[in-house]
N, C-alpha and C positions, 0 to 999 in steps of 0.2 A: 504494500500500500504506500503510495506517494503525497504527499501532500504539496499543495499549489496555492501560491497568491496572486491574485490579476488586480489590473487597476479597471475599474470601468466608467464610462464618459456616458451622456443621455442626458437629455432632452426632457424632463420630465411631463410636459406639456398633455402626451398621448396618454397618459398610465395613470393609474391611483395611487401613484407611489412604491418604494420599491417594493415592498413586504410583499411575498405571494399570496393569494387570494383565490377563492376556487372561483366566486362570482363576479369576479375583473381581470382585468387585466395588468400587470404589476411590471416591474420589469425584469424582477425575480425570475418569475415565471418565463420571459424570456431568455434571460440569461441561464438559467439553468436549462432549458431547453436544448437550446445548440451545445453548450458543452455537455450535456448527454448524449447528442449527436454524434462529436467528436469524440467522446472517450467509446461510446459504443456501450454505453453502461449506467445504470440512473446516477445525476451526479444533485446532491446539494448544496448549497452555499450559502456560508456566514458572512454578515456585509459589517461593514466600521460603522456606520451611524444609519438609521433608516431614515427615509425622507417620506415624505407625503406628498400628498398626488398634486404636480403640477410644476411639482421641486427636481432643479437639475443639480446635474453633477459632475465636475470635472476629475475628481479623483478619489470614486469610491473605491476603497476596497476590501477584497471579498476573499474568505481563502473555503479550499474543497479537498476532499481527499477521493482519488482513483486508481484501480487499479493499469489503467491505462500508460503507456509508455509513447511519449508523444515528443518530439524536437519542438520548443519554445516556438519556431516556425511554423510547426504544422497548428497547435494552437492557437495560434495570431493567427493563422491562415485560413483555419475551419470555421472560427469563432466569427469572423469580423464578415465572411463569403455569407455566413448565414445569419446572424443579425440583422435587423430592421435598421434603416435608415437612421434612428435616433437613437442608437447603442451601439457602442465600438469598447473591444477591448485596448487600453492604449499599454499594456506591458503586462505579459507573466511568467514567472518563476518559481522555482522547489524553495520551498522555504524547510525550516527545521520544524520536527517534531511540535516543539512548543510554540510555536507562531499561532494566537488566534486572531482573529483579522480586528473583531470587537474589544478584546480584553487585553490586549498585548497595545494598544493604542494608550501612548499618554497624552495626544490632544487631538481635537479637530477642529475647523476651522472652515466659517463659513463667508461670504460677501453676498450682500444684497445693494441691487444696482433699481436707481431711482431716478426715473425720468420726470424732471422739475421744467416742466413747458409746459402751455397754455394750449398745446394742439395733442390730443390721444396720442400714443404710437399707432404705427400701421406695419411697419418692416418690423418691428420689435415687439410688434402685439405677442402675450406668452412669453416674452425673453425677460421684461423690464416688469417693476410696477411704475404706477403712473401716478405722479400727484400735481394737482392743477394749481395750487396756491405756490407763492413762490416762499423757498426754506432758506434757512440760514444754517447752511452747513455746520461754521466755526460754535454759535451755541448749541447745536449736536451735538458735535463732538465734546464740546467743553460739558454737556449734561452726562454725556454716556459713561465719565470718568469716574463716575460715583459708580459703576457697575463694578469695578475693577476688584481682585480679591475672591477670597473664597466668600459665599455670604448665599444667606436666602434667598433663594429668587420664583417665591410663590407668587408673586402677581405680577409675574410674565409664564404662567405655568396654563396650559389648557386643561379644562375641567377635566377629560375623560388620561390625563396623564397616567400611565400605569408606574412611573418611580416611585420608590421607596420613600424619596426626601425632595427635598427640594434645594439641598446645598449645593452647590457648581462653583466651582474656579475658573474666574474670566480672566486672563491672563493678559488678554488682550483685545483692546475694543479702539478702532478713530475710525472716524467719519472723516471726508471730505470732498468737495465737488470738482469737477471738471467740466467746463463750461456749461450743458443742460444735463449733467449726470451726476449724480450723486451718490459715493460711494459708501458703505459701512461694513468693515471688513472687523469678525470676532472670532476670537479664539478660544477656546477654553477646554477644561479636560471633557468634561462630557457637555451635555444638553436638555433639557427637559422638551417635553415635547411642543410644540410652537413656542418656544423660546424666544427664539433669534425672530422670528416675526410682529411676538407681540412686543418685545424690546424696541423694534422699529417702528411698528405703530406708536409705540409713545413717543419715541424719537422725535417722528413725526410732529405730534404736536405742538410738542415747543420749538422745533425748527419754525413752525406759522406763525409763534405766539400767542400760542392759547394758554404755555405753560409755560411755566420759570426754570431756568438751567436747576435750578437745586431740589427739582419735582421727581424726578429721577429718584437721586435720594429716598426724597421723602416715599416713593412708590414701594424701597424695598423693606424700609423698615415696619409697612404697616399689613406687610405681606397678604394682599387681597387683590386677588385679579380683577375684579367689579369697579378696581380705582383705577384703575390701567386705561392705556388709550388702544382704540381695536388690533385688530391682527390684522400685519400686511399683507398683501396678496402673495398667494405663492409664486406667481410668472417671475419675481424680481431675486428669490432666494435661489443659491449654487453655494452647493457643498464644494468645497474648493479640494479639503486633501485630509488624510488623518496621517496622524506623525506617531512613530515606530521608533523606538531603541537601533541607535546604530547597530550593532552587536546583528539583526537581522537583513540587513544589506539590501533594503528594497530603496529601489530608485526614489531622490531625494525633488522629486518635481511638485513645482507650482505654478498651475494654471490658474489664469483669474479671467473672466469675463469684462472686457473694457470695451467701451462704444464710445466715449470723447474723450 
């Protein structure tokens, strides 16, 4: 038995997310497909972070174990010839015994990209969220500093959240724009679930001026979602990469989605 980590890239726009599902379509479901194809044998796979439907990803990843004996080549080859349009494997390799793709991660790391114009997208309809009032990045980012730390983060947590807790370490949170684009790229070890959304929906609001740079703050110590500003659209959220102990040698890449 060999065990294998791949990175994979998609579109999440088509799917309901990655997690397989009997009554949708995931992208699990297709990913584990074709590499059952290729290995010739049912293959499952563990992913770094799950996303939710609509959420892309530039560098999930996923490890499986097969009996299959395959050249690095013929899996790039098989994988990517039979994958849909908006899923490509972009690298895989043997990892060791103890490699797990979720628990062997000490952080992941997501960007949400925000279209700050007066006109919808149309080319970037599904790729971007959109917001029509105009934001102030610099007090964004000067709010989101109050996230930083290990700390509570129950009202940015979705009601149906299956964790344990609610404590996360954000390690790393800035905002900034780029002429109609605005960026907010976070790090942290784990995630609760619409986290990095509902974080940005608050964002949000004080970027317009509905809320004060030190609201943030105030949001986490009173930890209650109902004080929170909404969850942003999923079109604008990308899983960028989960980060791995040197010691298991997976390629050290970072893709980011930029449009200005």
């Amino acid at each position: 038995m060999m065990k294998l980590a791949a990175c994979i890239e998609y579109a999440g726009t088509n799917y309901c997310g990655w997690q397989r599902l009997s009554h949708a379509t995931a992208v699990q479901n297709k990913v584990e497909a074709v590499l059952s194809k290729v290995a010739n044998e049912p293959i499952e796979v563990t992913c770094a972070g799950r996303t939710d439907s609509g959420v892309h990803a530039f560098g999930q990843v996923i490890h499986f174990e097969t009996n299959a004996v395959r050249a690095t080549k013929g899996w790039m080859l098989g994988c990517n010839s039979n994958l849909p349009d908006d899923i490509a494997v972009r690298w895989i390799q043997t990892v060791d015994e103890d490699f797990h793709a979720r628990f062997s991660a000490t952080s992941r790391e997501y960007r949400y990209v925000i279209l700050n114009h007066r006109a919808r997208p149309a080319i970037l309809d599904n790729k971007v969220g959109w917001v029509y009032h105009e934001l102030d990045a610099e007090k964004m980012h000067e709010a989101a500093q109050a996230l930083l730390g290990e700390q509570n983060f129950s009202s940015f947590r979705a009601s149906g959240c299956q964790a344990k807790h609610a404590m996360r370490n954000v390690e790393l949170i800035t905002v900034h724009r780029s002429q109609d684009f605005i960026y907010i790229d976070i790090k942290a070890n784990a995630f609760l679930h619409h986290m990095v959304r509902n974080i940005v929906g608050s964002l949000i609001l004080v970027g317009q001026g509905g809320q004060s740079i030190g609201w943030m703050g105030e949001l986490l110590r009173v930890q209650n979602r109902n004080l929170a500003g909404p969850t942003a659209a999923a079109s604008g959220l990308y899983f960028v990469r989960a980060n791995y102990p040197e010691n298991f040698a997976l390629p050290n890449e970072r893709r980011l989605p930029v449009f200005g």
